[in-house]
FISE-104658 format. One record per residue: residue in one letter; x, y, z of N, C-alpha, C in turn; residue number from 0. Coordinates in nm, 4 decimals, m for minus. Layout:
% residues N
 bado   n_east  n_north     n_up  ca_east ca_north    ca_up   c_east  c_north     c_up kepa
    a        X        Y        Z        X        Y        Z        X        Y        Z  NUM
...
//
This chain:
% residues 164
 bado   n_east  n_north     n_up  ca_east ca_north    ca_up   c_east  c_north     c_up kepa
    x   0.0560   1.9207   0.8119   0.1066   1.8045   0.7418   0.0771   1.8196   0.5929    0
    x   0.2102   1.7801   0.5339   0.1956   1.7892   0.3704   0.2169   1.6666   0.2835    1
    x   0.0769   1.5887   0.2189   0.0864   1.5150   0.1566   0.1219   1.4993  m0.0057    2
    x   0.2298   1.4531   0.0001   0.2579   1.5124  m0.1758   0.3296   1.3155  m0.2260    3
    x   0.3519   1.4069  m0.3717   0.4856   1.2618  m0.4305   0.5590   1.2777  m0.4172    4
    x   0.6437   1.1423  m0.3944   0.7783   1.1563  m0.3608   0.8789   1.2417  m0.4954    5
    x   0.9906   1.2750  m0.4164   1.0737   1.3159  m0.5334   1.1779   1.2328  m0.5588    6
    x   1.2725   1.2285  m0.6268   1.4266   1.1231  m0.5760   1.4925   1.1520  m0.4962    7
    x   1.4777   1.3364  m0.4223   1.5668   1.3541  m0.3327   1.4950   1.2792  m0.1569    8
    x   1.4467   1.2142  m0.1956   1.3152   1.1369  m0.0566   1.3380   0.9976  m0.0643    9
    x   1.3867   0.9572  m0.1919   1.4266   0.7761  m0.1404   1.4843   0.7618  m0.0283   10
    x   1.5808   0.8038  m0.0200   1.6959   0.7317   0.0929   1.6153   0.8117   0.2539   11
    x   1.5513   0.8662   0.2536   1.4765   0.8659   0.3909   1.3355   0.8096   0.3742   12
    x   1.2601   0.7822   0.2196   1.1738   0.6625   0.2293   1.2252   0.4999   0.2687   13
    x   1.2927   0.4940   0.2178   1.3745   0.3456   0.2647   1.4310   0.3568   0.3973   14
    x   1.4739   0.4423   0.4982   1.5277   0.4644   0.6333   1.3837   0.4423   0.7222   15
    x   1.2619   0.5256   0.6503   1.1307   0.5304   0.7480   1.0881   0.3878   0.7717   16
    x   1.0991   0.3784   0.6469   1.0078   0.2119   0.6273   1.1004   0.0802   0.7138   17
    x   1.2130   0.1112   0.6552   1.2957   0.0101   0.7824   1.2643   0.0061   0.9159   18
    x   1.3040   0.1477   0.9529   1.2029   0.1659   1.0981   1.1204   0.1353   1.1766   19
    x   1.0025   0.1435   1.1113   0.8497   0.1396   1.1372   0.8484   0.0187   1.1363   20
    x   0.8919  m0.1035   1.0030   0.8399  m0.1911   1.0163   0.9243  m0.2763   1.1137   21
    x   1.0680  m0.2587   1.1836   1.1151  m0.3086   1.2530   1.0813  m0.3817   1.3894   22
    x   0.9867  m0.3514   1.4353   0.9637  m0.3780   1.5690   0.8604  m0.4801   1.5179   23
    x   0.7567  m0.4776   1.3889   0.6572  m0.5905   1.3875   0.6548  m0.7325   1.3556   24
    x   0.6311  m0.8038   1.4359   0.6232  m0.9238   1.4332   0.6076  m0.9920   1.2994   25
    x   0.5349  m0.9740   1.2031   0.5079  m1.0338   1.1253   0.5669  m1.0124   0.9786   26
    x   0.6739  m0.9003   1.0301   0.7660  m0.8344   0.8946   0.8661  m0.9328   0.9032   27
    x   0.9460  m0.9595   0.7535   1.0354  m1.0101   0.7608   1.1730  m0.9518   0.7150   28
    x   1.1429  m0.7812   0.7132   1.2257  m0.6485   0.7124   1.2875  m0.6589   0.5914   29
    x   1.2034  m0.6747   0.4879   1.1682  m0.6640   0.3145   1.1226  m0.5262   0.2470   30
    x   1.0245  m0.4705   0.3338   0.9502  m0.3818   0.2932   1.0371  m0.2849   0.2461   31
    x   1.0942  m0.2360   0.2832   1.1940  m0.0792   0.2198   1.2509  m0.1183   0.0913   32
    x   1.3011  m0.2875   0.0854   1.3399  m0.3119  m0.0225   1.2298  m0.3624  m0.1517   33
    x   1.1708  m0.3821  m0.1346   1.0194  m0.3893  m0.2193   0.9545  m0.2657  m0.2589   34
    x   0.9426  m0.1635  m0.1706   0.9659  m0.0369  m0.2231   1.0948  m0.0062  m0.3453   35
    x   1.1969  m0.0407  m0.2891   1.3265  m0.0526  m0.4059   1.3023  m0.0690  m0.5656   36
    x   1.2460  m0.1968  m0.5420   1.2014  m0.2976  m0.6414   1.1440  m0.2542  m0.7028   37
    x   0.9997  m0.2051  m0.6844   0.8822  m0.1391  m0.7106   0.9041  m0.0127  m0.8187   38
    x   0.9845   0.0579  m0.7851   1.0642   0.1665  m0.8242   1.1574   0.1391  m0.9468   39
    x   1.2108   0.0243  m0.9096   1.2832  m0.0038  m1.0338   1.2964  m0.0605  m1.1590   40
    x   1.1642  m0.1134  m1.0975   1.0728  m0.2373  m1.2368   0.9803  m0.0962  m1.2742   41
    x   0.9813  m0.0062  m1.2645   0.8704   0.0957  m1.2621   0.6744   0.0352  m1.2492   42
    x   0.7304  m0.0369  m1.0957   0.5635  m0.0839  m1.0741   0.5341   0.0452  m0.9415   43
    x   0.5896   0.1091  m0.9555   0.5706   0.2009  m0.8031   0.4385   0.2951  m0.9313   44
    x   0.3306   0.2693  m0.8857   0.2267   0.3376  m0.9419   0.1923   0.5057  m0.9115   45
    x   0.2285   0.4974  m0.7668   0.1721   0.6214  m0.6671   0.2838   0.5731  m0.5210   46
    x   0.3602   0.6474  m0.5430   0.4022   0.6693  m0.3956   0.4152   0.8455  m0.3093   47
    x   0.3625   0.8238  m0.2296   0.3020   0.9608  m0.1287   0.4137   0.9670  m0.0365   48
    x   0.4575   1.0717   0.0149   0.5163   1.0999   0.1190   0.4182   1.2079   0.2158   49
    x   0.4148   1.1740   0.3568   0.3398   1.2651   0.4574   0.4862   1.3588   0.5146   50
    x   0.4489   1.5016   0.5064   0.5823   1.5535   0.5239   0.5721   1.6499   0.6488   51
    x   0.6216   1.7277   0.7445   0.5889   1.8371   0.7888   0.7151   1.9122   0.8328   52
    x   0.7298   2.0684   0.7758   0.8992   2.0879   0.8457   1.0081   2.0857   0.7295   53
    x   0.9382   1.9996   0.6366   1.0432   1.9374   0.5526   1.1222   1.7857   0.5888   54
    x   1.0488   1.7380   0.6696   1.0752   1.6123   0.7613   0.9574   1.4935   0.7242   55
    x   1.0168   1.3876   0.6452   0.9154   1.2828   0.6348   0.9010   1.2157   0.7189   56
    x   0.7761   1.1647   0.7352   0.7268   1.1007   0.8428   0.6395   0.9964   0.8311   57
    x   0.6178   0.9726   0.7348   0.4808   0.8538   0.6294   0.4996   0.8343   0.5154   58
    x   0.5026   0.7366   0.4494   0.4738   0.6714   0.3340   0.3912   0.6162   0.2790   59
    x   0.3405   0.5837   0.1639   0.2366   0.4918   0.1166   0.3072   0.4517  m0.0355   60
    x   0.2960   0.3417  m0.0603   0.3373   0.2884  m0.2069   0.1891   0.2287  m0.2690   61
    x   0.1506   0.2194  m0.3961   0.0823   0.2066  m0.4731   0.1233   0.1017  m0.5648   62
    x   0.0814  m0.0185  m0.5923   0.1435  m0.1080  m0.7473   0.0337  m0.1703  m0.8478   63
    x   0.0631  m0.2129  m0.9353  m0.0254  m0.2716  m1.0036  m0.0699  m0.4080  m0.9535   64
    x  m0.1949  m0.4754  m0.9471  m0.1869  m0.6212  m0.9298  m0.2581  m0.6759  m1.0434   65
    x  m0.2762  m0.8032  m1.0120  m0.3566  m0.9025  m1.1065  m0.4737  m1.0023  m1.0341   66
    x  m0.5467  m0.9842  m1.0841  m0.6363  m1.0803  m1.0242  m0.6759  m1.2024  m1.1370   67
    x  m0.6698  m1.3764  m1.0526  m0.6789  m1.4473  m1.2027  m0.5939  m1.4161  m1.3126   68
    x  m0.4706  m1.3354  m1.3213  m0.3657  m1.2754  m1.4295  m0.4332  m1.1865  m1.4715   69
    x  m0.5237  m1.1345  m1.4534  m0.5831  m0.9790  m1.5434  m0.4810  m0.8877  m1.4450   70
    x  m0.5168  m0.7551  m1.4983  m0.4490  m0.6517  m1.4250  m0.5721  m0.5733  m1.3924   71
    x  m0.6595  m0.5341  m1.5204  m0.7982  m0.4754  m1.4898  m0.8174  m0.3576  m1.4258   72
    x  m0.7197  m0.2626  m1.4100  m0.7280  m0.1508  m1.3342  m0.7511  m0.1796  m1.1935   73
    x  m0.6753  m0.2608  m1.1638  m0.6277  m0.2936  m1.0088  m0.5267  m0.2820  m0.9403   74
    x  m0.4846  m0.2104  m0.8118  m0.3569  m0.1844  m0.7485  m0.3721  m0.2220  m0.5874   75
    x  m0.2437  m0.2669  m0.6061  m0.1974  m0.3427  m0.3995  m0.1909  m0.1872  m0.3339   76
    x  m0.2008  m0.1719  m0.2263  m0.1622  m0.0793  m0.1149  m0.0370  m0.1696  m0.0474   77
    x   0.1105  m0.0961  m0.0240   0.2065  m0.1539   0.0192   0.2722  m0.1385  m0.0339   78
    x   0.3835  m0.1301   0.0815   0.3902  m0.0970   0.2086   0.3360   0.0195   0.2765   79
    x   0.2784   0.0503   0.3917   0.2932   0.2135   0.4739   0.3281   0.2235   0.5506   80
    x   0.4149   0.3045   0.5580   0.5125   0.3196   0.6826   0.4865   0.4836   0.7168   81
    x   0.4600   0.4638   0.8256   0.4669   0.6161   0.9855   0.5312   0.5872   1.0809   82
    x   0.6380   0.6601   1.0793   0.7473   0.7163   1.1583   0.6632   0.6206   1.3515   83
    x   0.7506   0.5516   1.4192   0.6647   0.4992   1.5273   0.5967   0.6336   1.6484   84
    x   0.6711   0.7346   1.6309   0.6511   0.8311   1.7562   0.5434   0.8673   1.6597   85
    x   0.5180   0.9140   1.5794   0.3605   0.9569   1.4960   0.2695   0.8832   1.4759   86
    x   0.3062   0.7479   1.4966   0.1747   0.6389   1.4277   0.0530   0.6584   1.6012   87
    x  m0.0738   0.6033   1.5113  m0.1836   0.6428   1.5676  m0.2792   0.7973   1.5985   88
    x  m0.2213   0.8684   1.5046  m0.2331   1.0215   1.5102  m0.3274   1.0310   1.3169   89
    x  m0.4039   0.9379   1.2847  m0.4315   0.9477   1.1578  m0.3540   0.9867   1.0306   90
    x  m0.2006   0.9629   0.9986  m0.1262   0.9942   0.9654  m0.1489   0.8620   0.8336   91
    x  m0.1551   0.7294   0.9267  m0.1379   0.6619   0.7797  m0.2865   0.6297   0.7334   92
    x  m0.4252   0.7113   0.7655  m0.5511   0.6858   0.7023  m0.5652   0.8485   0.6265   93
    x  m0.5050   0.9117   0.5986  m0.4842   1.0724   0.5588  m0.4020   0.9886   0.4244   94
    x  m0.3193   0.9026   0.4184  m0.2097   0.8746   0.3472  m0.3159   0.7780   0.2402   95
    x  m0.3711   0.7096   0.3083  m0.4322   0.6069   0.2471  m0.5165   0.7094   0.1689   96
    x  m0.6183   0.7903   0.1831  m0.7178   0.8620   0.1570  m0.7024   0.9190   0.0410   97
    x  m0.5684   0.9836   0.0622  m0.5207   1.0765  m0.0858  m0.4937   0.9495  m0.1972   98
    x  m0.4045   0.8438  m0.1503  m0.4014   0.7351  m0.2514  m0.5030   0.6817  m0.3413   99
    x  m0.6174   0.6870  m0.2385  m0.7373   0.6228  m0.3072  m0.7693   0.7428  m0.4248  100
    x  m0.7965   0.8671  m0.3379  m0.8648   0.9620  m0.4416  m0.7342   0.9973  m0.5843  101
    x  m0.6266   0.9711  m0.5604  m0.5404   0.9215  m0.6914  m0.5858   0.8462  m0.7876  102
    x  m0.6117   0.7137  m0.6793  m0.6499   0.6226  m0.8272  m0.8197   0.6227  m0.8926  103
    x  m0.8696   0.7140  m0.8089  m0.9963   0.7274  m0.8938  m1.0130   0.8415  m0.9907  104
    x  m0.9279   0.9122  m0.9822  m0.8824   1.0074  m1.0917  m0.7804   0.9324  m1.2129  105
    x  m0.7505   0.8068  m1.1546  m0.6720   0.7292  m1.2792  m0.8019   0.6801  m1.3421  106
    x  m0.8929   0.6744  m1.2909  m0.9806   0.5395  m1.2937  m1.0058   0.4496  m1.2688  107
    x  m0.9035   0.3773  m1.1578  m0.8657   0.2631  m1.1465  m1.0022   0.1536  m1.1198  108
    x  m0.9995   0.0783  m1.1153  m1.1313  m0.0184  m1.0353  m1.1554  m0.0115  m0.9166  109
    x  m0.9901  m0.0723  m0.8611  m1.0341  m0.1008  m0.7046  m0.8666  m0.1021  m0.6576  110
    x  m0.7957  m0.1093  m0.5036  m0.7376  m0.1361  m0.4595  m0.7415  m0.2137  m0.3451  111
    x  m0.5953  m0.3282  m0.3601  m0.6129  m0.5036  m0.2359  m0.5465  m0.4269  m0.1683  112
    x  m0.5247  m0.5158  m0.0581  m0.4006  m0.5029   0.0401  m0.4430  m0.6530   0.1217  113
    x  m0.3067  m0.6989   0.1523  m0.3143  m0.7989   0.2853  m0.3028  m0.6788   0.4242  114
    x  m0.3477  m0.7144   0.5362  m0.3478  m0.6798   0.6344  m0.4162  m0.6860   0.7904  115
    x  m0.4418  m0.6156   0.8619  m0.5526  m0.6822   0.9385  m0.6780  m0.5802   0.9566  116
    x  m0.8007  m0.6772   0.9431  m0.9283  m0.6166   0.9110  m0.9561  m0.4958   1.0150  117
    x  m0.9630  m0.5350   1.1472  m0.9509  m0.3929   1.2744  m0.8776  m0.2605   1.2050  118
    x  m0.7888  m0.2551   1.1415  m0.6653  m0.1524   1.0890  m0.7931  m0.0790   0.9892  119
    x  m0.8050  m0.1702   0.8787  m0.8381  m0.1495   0.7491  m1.0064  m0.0712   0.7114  120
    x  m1.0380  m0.1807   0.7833  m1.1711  m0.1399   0.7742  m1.2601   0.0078   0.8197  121
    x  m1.1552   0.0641   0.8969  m1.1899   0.2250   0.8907  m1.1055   0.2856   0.8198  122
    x  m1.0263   0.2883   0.7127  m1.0032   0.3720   0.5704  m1.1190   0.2592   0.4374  123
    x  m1.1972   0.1779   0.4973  m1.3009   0.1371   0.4130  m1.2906   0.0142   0.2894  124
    x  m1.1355  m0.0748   0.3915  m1.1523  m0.1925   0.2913  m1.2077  m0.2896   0.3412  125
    x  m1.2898  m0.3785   0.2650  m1.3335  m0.5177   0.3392  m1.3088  m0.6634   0.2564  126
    x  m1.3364  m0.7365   0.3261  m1.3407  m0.8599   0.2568  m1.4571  m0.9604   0.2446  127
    x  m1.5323  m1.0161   0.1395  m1.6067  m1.0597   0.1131  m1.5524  m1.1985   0.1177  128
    x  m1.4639  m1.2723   0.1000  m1.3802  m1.3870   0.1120  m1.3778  m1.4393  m0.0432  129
    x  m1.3777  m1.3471  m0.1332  m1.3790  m1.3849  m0.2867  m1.2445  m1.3698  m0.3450  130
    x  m1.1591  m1.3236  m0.2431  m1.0184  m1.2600  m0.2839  m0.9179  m1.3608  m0.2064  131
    x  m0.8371  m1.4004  m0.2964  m0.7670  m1.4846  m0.2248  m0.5995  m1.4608  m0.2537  132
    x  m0.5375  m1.4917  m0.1319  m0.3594  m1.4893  m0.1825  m0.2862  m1.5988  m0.1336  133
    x  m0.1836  m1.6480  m0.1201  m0.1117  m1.8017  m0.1451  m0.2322  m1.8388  m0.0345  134
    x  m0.1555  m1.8453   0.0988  m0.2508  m1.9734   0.1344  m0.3337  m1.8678   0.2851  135
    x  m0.3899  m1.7202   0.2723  m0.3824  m1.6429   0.3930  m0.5037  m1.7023   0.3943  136
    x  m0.5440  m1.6908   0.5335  m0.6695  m1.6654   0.5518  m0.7359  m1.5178   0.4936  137
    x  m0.8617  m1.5427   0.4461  m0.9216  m1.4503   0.3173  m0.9795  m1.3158   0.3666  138
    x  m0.9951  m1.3172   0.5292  m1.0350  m1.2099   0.5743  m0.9314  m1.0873   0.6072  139
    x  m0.7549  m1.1334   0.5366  m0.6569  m1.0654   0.5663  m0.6554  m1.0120   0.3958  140
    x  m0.7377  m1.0996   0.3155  m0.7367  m1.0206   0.1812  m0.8475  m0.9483   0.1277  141
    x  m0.7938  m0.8190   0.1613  m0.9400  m0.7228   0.1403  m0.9345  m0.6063   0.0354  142
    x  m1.0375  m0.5395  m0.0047  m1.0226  m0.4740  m0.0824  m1.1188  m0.3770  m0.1272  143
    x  m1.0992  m0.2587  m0.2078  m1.1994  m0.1310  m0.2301  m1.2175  m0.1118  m0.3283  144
    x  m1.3365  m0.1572  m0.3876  m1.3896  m0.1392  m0.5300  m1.4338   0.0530  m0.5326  145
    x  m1.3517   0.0470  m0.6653  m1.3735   0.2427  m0.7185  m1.4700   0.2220  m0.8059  146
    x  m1.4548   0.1556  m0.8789  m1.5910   0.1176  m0.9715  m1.5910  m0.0185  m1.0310  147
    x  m1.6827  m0.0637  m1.0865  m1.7307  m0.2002  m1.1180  m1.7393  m0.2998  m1.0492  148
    x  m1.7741  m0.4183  m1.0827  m1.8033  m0.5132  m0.9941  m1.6945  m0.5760  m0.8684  149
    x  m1.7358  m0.6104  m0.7435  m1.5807  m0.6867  m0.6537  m1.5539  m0.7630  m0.7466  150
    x  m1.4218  m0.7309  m0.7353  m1.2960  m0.8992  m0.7917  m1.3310  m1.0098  m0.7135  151
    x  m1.3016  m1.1263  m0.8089  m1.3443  m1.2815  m0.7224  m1.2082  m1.3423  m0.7623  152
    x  m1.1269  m1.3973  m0.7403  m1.0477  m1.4649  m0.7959  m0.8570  m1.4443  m0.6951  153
    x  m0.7414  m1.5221  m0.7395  m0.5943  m1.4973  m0.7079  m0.5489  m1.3608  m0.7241  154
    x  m0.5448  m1.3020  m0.6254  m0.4736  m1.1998  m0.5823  m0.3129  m1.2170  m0.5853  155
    x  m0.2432  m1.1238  m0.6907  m0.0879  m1.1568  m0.7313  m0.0877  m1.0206  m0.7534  156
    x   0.0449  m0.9882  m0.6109   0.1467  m0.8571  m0.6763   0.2392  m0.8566  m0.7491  157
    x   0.2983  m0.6895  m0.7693   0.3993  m0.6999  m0.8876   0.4842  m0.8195  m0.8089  158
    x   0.5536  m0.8155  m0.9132   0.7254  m0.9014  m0.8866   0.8028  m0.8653  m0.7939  159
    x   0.8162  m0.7350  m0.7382   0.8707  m0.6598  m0.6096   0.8791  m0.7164  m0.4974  160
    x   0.7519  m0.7650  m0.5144   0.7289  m0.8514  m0.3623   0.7347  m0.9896  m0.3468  161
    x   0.7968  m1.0611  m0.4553   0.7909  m1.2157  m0.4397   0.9479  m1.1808  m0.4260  162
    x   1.0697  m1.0752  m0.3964   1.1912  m1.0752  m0.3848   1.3333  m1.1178  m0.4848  163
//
């Protein structure tokens, strides 16, 4: 398996994967490929990874800027990730996550959020202290990985991509 950046010749089967994957889950409202779009086009796509093998993608990860309290502060969302469904559970999207992180600590970044669920998360090493908050989630779905300096306390707001 080959984790690299995307190129432009990889959109249109990044946007096919992500449709995919997130199709069957309950709690999608089958946005994600297009928020990827978005992301890309506002140029908030910070880091996006493709997992490849064959020459065949099979994983994604997107990277964006956020704000906490309106700072930006060297902070970025994780989202969307999408693995192909016949591959998911094979460490495909914590390999994906992994390289992302070690990206943004070569940016420097602070830290990276994500909404999601804590069982998932918490073995690629995000948690929640309940200091992070987004519209109205419960706070243990807003978690996050400090790279350096102190945890963020405060409103958790992604780019514009994702409010549609």
């Amino acid at each position: 398996m080959l984790i690299r950046y995307e190129t432009p010749a990889d959109i249109d089967a990044i946007h096919d994967l992500t449709s995919i994957a997130f199709a069957p889950m309950p709690y999608s409202e089958g946005t994600e490929a297009e928020i990827i779009r978005r992301l890309r086009a506002n140029g908030d796509l910070a880091i996006s990874l493709v997992a490849e093998e064959g020459g065949k993608i099979f994983g994604h990860i997107a990277f964006s800027p956020v704000t906490i309290d309106g700072v930006h502060a060297g902070w970025f969302g994780l989202g969307p990730i999408a693995v192909k469904p016949e591959r998911q559970r094979q460490g495909i999207g914590k390999a994906l996550i992994a390289k992302g992180l070690e990206l943004l600590k070569e940016m420097d970044a602070s830290g990276c959020a994500l909404i999601g669920n804590p069982d998932i998360y918490s073995r690629a090493g995000f948690s929640s202290d309940g200091q992070l908050s987004y519209l109205d989630l419960d706070r243990r779905l807003v978690q996050r990985i400090v790279l350096r300096g102190p945890a963020p306390r405060g409103t958790l707001q992604f780019a514009s991509a994702f409010e549609g």
